[in-house]
N, CA, C and O atoms as CSV, one atom per row, in Angstrom:
chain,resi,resn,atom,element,x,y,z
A,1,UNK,N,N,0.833,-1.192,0.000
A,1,UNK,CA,C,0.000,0.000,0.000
A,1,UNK,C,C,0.871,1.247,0.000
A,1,UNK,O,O,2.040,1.206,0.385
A,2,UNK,N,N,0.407,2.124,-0.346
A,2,UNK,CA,C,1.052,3.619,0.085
A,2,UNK,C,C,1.794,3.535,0.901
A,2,UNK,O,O,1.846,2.536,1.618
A,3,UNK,N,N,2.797,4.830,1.070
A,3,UNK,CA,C,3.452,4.782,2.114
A,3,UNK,C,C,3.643,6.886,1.723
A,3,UNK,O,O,3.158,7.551,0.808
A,4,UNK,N,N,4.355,7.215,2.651
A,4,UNK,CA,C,3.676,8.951,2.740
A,4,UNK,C,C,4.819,9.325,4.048
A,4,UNK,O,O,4.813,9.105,5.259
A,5,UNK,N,N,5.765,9.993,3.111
A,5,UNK,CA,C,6.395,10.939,4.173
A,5,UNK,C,C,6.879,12.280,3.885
A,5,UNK,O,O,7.304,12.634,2.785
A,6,UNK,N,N,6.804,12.926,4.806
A,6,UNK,CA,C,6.161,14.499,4.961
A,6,UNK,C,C,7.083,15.240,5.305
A,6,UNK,O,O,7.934,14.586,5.907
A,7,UNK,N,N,7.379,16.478,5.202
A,7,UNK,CA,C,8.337,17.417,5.320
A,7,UNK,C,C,8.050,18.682,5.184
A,7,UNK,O,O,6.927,18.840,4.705
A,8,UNK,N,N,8.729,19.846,5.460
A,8,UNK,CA,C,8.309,21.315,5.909
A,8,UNK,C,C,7.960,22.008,6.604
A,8,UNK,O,O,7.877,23.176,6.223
A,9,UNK,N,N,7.572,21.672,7.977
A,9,UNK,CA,C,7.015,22.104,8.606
A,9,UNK,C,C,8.049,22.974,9.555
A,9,UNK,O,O,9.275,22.882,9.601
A,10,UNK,N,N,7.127,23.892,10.335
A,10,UNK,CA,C,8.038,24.673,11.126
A,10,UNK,C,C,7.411,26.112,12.005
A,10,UNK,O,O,6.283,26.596,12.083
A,11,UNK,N,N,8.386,26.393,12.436
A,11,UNK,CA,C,8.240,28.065,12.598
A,11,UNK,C,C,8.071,29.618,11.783
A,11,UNK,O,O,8.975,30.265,11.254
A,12,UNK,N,N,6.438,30.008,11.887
A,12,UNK,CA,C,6.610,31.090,11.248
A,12,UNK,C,C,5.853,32.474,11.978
A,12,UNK,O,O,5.650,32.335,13.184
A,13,UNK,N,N,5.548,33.391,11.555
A,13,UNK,CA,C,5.103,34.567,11.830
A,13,UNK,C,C,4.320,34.484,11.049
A,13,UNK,O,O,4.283,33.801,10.025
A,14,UNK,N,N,3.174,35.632,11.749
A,14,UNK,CA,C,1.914,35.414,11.296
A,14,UNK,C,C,2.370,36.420,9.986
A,14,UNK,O,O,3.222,37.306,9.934
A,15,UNK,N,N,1.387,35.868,8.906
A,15,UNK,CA,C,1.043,36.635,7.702
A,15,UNK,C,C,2.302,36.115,6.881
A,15,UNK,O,O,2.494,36.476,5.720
A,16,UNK,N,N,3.174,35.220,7.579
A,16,UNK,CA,C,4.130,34.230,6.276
A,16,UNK,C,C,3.791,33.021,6.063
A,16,UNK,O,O,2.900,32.490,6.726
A,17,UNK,N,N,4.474,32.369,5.067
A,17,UNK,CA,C,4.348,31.230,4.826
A,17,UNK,C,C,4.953,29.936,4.751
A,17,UNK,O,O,6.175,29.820,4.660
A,18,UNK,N,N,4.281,29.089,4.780
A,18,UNK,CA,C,5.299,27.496,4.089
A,18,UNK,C,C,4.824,26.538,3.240
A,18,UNK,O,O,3.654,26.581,2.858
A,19,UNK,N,N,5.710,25.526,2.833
A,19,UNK,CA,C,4.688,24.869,2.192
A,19,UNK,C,C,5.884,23.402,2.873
A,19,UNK,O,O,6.987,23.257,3.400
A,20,UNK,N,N,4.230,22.281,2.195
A,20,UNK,CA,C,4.703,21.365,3.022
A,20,UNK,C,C,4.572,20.161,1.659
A,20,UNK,O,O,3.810,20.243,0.696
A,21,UNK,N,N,5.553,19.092,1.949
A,21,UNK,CA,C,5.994,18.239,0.643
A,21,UNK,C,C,5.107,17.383,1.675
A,21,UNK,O,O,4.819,17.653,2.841
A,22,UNK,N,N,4.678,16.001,0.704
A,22,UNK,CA,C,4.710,14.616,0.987
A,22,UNK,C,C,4.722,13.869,0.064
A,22,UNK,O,O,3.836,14.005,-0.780
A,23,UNK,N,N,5.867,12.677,-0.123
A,23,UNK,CA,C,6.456,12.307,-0.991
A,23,UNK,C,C,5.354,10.729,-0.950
A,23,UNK,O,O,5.014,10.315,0.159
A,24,UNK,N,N,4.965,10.099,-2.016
A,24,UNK,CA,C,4.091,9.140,-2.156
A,24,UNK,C,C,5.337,7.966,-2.571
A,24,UNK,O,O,6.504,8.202,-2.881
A,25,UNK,N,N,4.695,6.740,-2.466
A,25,UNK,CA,C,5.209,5.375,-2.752
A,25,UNK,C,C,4.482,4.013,-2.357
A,25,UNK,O,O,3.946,3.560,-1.346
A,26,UNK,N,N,4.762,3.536,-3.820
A,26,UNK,CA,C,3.862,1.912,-3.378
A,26,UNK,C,C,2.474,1.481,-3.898
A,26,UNK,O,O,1.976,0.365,-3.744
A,27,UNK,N,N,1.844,2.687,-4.629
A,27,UNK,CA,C,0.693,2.966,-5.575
A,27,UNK,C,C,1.221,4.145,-6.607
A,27,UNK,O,O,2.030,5.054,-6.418
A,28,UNK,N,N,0.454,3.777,-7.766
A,28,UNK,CA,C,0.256,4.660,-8.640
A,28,UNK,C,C,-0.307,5.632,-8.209
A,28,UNK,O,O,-1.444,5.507,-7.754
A,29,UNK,N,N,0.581,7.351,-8.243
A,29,UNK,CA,C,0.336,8.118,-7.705
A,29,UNK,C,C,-1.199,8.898,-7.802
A,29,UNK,O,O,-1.952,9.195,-6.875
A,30,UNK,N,N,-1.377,9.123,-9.346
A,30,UNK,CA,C,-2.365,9.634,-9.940
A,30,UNK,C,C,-3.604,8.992,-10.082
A,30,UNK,O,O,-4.548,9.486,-10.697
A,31,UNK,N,N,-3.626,7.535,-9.338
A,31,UNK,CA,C,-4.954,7.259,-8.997
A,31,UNK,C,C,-5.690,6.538,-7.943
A,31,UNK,O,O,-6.436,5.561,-8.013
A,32,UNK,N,N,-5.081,7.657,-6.395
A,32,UNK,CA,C,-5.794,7.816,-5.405
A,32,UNK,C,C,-5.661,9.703,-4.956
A,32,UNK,O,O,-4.766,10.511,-5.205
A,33,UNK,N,N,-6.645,9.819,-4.406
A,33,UNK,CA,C,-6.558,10.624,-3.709
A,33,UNK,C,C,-5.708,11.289,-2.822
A,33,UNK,O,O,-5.109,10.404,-2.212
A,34,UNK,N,N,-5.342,12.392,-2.431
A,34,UNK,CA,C,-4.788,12.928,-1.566
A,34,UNK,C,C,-4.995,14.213,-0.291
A,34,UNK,O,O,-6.053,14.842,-0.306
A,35,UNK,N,N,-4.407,14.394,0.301
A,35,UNK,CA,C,-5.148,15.255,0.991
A,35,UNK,C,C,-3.976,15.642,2.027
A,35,UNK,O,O,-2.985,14.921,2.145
A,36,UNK,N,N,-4.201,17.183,2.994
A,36,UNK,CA,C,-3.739,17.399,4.579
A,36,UNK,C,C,-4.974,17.303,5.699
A,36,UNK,O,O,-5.994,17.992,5.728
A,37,UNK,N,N,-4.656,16.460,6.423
A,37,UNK,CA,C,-5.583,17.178,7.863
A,37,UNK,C,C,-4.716,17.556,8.890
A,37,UNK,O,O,-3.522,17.257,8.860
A,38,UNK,N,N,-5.330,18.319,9.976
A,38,UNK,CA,C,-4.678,18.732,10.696
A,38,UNK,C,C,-4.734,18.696,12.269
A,38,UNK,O,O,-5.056,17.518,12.118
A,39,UNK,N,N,-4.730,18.802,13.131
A,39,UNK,CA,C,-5.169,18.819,14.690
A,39,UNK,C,C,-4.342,19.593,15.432
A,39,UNK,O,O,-3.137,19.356,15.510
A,40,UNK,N,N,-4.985,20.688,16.103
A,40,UNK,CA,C,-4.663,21.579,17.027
A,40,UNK,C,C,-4.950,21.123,18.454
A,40,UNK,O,O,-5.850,20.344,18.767
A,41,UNK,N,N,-3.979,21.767,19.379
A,41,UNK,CA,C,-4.788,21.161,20.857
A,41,UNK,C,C,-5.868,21.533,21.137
A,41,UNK,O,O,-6.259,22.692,20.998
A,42,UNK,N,N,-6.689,20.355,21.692
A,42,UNK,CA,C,-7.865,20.358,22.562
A,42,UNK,C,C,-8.726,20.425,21.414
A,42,UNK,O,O,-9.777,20.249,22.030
A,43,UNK,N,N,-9.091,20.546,20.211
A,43,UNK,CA,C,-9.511,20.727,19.656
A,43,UNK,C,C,-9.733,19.252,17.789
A,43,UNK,O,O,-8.905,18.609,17.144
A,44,UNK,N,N,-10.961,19.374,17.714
A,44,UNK,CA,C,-11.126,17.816,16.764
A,44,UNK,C,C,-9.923,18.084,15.547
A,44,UNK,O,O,-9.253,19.065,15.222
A,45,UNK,N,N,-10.005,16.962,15.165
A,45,UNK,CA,C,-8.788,16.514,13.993
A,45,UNK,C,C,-9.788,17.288,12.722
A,45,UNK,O,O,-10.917,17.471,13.177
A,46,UNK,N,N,-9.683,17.690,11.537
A,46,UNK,CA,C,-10.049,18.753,10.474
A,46,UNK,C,C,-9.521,18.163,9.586
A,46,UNK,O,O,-8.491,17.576,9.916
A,47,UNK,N,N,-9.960,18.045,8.097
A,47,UNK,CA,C,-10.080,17.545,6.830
A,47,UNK,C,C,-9.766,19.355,5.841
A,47,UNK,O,O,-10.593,20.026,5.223
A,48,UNK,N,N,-8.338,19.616,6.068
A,48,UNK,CA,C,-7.955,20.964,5.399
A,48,UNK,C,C,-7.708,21.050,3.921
A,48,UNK,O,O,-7.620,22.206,3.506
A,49,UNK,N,N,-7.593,20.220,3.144
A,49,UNK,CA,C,-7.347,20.333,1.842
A,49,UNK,C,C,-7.280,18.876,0.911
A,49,UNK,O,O,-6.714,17.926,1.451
A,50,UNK,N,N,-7.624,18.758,0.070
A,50,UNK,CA,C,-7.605,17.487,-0.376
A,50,UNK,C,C,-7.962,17.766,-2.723
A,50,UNK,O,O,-8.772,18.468,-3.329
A,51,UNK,N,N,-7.155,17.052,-3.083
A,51,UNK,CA,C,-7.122,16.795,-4.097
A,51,UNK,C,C,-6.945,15.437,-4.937
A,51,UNK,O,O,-5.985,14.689,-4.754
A,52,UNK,N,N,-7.990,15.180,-5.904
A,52,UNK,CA,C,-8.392,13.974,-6.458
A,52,UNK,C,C,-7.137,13.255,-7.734
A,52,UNK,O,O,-6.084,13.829,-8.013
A,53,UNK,N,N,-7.303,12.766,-7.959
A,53,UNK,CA,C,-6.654,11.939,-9.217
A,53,UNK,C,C,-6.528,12.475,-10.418
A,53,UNK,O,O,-5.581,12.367,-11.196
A,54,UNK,N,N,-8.058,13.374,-10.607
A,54,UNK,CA,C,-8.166,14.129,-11.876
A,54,UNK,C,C,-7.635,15.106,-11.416
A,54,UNK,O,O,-7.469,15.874,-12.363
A,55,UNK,N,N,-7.119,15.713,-10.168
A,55,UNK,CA,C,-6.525,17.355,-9.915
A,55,UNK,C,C,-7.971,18.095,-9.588
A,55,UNK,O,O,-7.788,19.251,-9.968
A,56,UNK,N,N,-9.210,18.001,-9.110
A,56,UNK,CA,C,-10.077,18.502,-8.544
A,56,UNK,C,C,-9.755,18.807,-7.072
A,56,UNK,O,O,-9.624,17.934,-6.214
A,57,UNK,N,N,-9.657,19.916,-6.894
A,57,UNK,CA,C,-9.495,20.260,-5.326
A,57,UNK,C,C,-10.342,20.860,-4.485
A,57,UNK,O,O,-10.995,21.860,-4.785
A,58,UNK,N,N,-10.384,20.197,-3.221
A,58,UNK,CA,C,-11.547,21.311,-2.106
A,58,UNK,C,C,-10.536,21.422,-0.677
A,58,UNK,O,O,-9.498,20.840,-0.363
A,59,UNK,N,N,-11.521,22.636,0.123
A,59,UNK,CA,C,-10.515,23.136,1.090
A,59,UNK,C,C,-11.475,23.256,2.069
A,59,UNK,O,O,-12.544,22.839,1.623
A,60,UNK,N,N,-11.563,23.614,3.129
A,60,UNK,CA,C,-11.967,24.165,4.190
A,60,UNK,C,C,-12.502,25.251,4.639
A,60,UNK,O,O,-11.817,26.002,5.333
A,61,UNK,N,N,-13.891,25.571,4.325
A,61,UNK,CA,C,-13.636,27.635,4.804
A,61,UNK,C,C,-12.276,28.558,5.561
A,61,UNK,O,O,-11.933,29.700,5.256
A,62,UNK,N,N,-11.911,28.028,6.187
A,62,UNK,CA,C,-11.205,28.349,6.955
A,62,UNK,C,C,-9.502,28.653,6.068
A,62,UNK,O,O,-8.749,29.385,6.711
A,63,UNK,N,N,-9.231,28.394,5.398
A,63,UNK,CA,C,-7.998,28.581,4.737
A,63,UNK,C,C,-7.793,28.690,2.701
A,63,UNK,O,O,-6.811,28.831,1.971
A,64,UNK,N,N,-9.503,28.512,2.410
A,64,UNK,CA,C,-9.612,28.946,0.719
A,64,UNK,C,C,-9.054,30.842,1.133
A,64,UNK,O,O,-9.188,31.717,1.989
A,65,UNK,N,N,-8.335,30.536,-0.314
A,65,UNK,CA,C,-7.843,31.631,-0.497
A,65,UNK,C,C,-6.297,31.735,-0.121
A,65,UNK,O,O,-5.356,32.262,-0.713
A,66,UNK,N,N,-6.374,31.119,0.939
A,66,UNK,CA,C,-4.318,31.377,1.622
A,66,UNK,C,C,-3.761,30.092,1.173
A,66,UNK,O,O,-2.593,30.148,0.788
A,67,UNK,N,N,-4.645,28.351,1.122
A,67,UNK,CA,C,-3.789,27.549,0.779
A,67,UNK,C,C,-4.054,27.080,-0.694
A,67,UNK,O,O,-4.797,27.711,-1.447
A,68,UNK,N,N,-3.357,25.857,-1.081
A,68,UNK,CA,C,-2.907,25.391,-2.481
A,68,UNK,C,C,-2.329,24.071,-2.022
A,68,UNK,O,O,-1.227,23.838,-1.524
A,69,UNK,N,N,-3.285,23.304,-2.296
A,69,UNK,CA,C,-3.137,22.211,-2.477
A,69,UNK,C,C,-2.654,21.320,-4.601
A,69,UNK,O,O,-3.222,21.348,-5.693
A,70,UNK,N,N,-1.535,20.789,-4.127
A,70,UNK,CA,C,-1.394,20.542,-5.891
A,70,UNK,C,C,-0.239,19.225,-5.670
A,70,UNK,O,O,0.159,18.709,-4.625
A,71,UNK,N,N,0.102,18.934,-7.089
A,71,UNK,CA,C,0.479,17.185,-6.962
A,71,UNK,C,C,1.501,17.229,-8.190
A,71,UNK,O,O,1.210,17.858,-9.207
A,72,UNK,N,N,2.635,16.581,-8.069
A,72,UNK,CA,C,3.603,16.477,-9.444
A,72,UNK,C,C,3.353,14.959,-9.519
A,72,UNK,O,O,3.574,14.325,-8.488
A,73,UNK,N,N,2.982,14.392,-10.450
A,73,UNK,CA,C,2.887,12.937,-10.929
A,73,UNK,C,C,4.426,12.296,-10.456
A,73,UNK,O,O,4.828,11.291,-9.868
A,74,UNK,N,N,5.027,13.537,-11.099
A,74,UNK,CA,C,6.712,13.004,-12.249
A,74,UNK,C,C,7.373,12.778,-10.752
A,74,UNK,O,O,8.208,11.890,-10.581
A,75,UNK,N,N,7.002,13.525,-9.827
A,75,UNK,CA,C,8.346,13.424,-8.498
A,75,UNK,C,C,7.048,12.608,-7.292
A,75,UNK,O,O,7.242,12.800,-6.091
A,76,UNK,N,N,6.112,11.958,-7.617
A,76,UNK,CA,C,4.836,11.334,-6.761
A,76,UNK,C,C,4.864,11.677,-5.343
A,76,UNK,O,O,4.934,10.852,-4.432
A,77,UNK,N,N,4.773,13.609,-5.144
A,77,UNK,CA,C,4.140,14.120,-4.253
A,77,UNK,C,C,3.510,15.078,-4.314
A,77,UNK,O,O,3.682,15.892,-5.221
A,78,UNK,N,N,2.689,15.221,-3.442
A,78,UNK,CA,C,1.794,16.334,-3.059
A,78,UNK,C,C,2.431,17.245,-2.149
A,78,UNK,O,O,3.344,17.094,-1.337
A,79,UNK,N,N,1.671,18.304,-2.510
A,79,UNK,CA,C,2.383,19.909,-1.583
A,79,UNK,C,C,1.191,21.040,-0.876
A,79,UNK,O,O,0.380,21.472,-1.695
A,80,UNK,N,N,1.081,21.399,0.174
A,80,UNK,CA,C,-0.257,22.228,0.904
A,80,UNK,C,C,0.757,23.572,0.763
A,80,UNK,O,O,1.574,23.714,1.672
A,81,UNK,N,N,0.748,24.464,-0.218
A,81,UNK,CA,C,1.166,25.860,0.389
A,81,UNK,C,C,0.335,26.722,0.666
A,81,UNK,O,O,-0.677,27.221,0.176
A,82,UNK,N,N,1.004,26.811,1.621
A,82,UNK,CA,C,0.314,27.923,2.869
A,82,UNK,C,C,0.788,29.301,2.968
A,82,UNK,O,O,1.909,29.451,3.455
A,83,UNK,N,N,0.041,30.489,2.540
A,83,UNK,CA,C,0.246,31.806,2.702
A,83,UNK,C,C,-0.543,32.092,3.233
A,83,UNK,O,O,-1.469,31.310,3.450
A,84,UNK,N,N,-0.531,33.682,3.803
A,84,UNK,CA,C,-1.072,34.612,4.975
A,84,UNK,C,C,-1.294,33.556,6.577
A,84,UNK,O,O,-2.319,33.216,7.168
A,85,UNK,N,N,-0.377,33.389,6.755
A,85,UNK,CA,C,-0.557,32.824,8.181
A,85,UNK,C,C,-0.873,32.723,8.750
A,85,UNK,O,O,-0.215,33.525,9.414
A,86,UNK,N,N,-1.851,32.158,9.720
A,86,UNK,CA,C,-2.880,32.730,10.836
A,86,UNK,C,C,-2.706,31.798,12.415
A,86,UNK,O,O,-2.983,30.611,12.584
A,87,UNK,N,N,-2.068,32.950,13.615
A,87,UNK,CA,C,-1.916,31.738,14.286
A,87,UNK,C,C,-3.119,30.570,14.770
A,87,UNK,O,O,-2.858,29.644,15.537
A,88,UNK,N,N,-4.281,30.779,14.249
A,88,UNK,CA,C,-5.230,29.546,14.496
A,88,UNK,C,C,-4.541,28.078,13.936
A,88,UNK,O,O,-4.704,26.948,14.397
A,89,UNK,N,N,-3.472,28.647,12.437
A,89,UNK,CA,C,-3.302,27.527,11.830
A,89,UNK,C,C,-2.515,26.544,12.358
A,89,UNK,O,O,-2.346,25.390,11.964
A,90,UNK,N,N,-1.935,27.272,13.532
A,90,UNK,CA,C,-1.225,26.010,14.381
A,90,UNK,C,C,-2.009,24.763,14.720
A,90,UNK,O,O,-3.187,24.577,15.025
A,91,UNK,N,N,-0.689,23.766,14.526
A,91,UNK,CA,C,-1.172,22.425,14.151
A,91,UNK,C,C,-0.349,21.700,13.927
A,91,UNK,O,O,0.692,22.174,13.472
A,92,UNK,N,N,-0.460,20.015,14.177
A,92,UNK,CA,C,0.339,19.329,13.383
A,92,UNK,C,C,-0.499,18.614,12.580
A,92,UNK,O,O,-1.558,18.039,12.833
A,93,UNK,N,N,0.324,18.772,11.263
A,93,UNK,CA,C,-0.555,18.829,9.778
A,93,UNK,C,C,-0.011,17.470,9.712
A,93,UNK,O,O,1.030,17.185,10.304
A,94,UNK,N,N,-0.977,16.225,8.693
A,94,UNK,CA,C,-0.980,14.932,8.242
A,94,UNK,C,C,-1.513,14.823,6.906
A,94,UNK,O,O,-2.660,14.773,6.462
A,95,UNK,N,N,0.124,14.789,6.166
A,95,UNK,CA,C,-0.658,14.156,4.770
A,95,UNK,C,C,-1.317,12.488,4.744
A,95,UNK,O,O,-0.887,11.614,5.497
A,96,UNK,N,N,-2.319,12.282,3.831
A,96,UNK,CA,C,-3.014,11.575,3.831
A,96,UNK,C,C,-3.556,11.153,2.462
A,96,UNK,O,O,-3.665,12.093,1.675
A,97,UNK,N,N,-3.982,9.742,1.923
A,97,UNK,CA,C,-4.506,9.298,0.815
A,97,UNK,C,C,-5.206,8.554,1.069
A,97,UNK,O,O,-5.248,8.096,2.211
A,98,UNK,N,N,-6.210,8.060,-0.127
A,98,UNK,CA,C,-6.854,6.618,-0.128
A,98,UNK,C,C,-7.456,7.152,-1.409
A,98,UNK,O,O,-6.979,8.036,-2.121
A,99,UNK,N,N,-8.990,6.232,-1.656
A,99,UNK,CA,C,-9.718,5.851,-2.310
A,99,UNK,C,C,-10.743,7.584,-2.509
A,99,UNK,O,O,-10.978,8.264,-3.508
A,100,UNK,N,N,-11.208,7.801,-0.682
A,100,UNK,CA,C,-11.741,8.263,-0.094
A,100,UNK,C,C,-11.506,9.487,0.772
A,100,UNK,O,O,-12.414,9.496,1.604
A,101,UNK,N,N,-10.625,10.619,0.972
A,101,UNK,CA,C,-10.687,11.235,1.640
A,101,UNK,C,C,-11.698,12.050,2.424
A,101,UNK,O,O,-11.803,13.172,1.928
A,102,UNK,N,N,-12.512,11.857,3.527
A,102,UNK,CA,C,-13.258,12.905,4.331
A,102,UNK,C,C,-13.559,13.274,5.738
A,102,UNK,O,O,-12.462,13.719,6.075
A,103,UNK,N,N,-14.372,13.389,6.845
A,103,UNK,CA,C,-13.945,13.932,7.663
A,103,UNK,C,C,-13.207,12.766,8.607
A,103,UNK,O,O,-12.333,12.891,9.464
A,104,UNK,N,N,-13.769,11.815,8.208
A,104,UNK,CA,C,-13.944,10.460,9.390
A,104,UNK,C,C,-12.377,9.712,8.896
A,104,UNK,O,O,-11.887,8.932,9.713
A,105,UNK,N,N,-11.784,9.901,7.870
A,105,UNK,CA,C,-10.154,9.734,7.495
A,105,UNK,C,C,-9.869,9.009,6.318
A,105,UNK,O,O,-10.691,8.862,5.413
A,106,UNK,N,N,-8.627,8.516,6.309
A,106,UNK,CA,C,-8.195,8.159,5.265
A,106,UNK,C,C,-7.384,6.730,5.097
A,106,UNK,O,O,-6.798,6.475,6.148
A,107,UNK,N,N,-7.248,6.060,4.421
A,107,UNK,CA,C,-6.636,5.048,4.635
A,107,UNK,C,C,-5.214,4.942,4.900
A,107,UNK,O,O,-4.814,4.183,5.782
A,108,UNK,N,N,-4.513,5.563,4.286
A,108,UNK,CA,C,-2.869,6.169,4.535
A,108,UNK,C,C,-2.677,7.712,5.279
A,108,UNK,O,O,-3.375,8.721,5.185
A,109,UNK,N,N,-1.377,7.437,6.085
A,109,UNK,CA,C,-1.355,8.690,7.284
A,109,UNK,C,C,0.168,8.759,7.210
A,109,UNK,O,O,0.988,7.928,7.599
A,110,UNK,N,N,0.352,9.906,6.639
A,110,UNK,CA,C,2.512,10.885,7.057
A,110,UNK,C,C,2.212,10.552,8.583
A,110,UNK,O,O,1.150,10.218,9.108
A,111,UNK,N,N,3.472,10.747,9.131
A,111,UNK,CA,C,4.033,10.779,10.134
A,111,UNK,C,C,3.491,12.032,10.588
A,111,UNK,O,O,3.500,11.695,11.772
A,112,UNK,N,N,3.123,12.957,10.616
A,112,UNK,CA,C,2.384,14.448,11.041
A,112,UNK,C,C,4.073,15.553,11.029
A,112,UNK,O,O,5.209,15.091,11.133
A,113,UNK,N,N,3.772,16.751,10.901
A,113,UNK,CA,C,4.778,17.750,10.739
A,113,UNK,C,C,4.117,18.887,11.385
A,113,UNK,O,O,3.066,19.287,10.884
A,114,UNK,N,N,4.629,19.513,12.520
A,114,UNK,CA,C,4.702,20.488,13.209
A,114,UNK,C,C,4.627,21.798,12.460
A,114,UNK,O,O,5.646,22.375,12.080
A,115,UNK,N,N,3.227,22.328,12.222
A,115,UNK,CA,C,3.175,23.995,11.796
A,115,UNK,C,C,2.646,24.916,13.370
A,115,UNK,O,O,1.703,24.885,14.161
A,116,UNK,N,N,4.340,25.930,13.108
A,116,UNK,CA,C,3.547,26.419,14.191
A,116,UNK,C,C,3.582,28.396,14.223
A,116,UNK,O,O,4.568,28.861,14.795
A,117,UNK,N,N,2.873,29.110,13.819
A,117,UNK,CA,C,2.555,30.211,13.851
A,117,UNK,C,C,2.212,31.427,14.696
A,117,UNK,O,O,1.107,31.626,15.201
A,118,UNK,N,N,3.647,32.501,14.832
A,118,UNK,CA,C,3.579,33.107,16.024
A,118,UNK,C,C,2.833,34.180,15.958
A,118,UNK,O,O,2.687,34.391,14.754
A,119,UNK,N,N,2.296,34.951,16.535
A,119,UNK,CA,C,1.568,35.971,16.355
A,119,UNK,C,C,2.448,37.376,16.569
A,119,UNK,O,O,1.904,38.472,16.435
Protein backbone atom coordinates (compact mmCIF):
# COMPACT_ATOMS: atom_id res chain seq x y z
CA UNK A 1 0.00 0.00 0.00
CA UNK A 2 1.05 3.62 0.09
CA UNK A 3 3.45 4.78 2.11
CA UNK A 4 3.68 8.95 2.74
CA UNK A 5 6.40 10.94 4.17
CA UNK A 6 6.16 14.50 4.96
CA UNK A 7 8.34 17.42 5.32
CA UNK A 8 8.31 21.32 5.91
CA UNK A 9 7.01 22.10 8.61
CA UNK A 10 8.04 24.67 11.13
CA UNK A 11 8.24 28.06 12.60
CA UNK A 12 6.61 31.09 11.25
CA UNK A 13 5.10 34.57 11.83
CA UNK A 14 1.91 35.41 11.30
CA UNK A 15 1.04 36.64 7.70
CA UNK A 16 4.13 34.23 6.28
CA UNK A 17 4.35 31.23 4.83
CA UNK A 18 5.30 27.50 4.09
CA UNK A 19 4.69 24.87 2.19
CA UNK A 20 4.70 21.37 3.02
CA UNK A 21 5.99 18.24 0.64
CA UNK A 22 4.71 14.62 0.99
CA UNK A 23 6.46 12.31 -0.99
CA UNK A 24 4.09 9.14 -2.16
CA UNK A 25 5.21 5.37 -2.75
CA UNK A 26 3.86 1.91 -3.38
CA UNK A 27 0.69 2.97 -5.57
CA UNK A 28 0.26 4.66 -8.64
CA UNK A 29 0.34 8.12 -7.70
CA UNK A 30 -2.36 9.63 -9.94
CA UNK A 31 -4.95 7.26 -9.00
CA UNK A 32 -5.79 7.82 -5.40
CA UNK A 33 -6.56 10.62 -3.71
CA UNK A 34 -4.79 12.93 -1.57
CA UNK A 35 -5.15 15.26 0.99
CA UNK A 36 -3.74 17.40 4.58
CA UNK A 37 -5.58 17.18 7.86
CA UNK A 38 -4.68 18.73 10.70
CA UNK A 39 -5.17 18.82 14.69
CA UNK A 40 -4.66 21.58 17.03
CA UNK A 41 -4.79 21.16 20.86
CA UNK A 42 -7.87 20.36 22.56
CA UNK A 43 -9.51 20.73 19.66
CA UNK A 44 -11.13 17.82 16.76
CA UNK A 45 -8.79 16.51 13.99
CA UNK A 46 -10.05 18.75 10.47
CA UNK A 47 -10.08 17.55 6.83
CA UNK A 48 -7.96 20.96 5.40
CA UNK A 49 -7.35 20.33 1.84
CA UNK A 50 -7.60 17.49 -0.38
CA UNK A 51 -7.12 16.80 -4.10
CA UNK A 52 -8.39 13.97 -6.46
CA UNK A 53 -6.65 11.94 -9.22
CA UNK A 54 -8.17 14.13 -11.88
CA UNK A 55 -6.52 17.36 -9.91
CA UNK A 56 -10.08 18.50 -8.54
CA UNK A 57 -9.49 20.26 -5.33
CA UNK A 58 -11.55 21.31 -2.11
CA UNK A 59 -10.52 23.14 1.09
CA UNK A 60 -11.97 24.16 4.19
CA UNK A 61 -13.64 27.63 4.80
CA UNK A 62 -11.20 28.35 6.96
CA UNK A 63 -8.00 28.58 4.74
CA UNK A 64 -9.61 28.95 0.72
CA UNK A 65 -7.84 31.63 -0.50
CA UNK A 66 -4.32 31.38 1.62
CA UNK A 67 -3.79 27.55 0.78
CA UNK A 68 -2.91 25.39 -2.48
CA UNK A 69 -3.14 22.21 -2.48
CA UNK A 70 -1.39 20.54 -5.89
CA UNK A 71 0.48 17.19 -6.96
CA UNK A 72 3.60 16.48 -9.44
CA UNK A 73 2.89 12.94 -10.93
CA UNK A 74 6.71 13.00 -12.25
CA UNK A 75 8.35 13.42 -8.50
CA UNK A 76 4.84 11.33 -6.76
CA UNK A 77 4.14 14.12 -4.25
CA UNK A 78 1.79 16.33 -3.06
CA UNK A 79 2.38 19.91 -1.58
CA UNK A 80 -0.26 22.23 0.90
CA UNK A 81 1.17 25.86 0.39
CA UNK A 82 0.31 27.92 2.87
CA UNK A 83 0.25 31.81 2.70
CA UNK A 84 -1.07 34.61 4.97
CA UNK A 85 -0.56 32.82 8.18
CA UNK A 86 -2.88 32.73 10.84
CA UNK A 87 -1.92 31.74 14.29
CA UNK A 88 -5.23 29.55 14.50
CA UNK A 89 -3.30 27.53 11.83
CA UNK A 90 -1.22 26.01 14.38
CA UNK A 91 -1.17 22.43 14.15
CA UNK A 92 0.34 19.33 13.38
CA UNK A 93 -0.56 18.83 9.78
CA UNK A 94 -0.98 14.93 8.24
CA UNK A 95 -0.66 14.16 4.77
CA UNK A 96 -3.01 11.57 3.83
CA UNK A 97 -4.51 9.30 0.81
CA UNK A 98 -6.85 6.62 -0.13
CA UNK A 99 -9.72 5.85 -2.31
CA UNK A 100 -11.74 8.26 -0.09
CA UNK A 101 -10.69 11.24 1.64
CA UNK A 102 -13.26 12.91 4.33
CA UNK A 103 -13.95 13.93 7.66
CA UNK A 104 -13.94 10.46 9.39
CA UNK A 105 -10.15 9.73 7.49
CA UNK A 106 -8.20 8.16 5.26
CA UNK A 107 -6.64 5.05 4.63
CA UNK A 108 -2.87 6.17 4.54
CA UNK A 109 -1.35 8.69 7.28
CA UNK A 110 2.51 10.88 7.06
CA UNK A 111 4.03 10.78 10.13
CA UNK A 112 2.38 14.45 11.04
CA UNK A 113 4.78 17.75 10.74
CA UNK A 114 4.70 20.49 13.21
CA UNK A 115 3.18 23.99 11.80
CA UNK A 116 3.55 26.42 14.19
CA UNK A 117 2.55 30.21 13.85
CA UNK A 118 3.58 33.11 16.02
CA UNK A 119 1.57 35.97 16.36
Amino acid sequence: QVQLVESGGGLVQAGGSLRLSCAASGKIFSSIAMGWYRQAPGKPRELVARITSGGITDYVDSVKGRFTVSRDNAKNTVYLQMNSLKPEDTAVYYCAAGPVLNTRGASAWGQGTQVTVSS
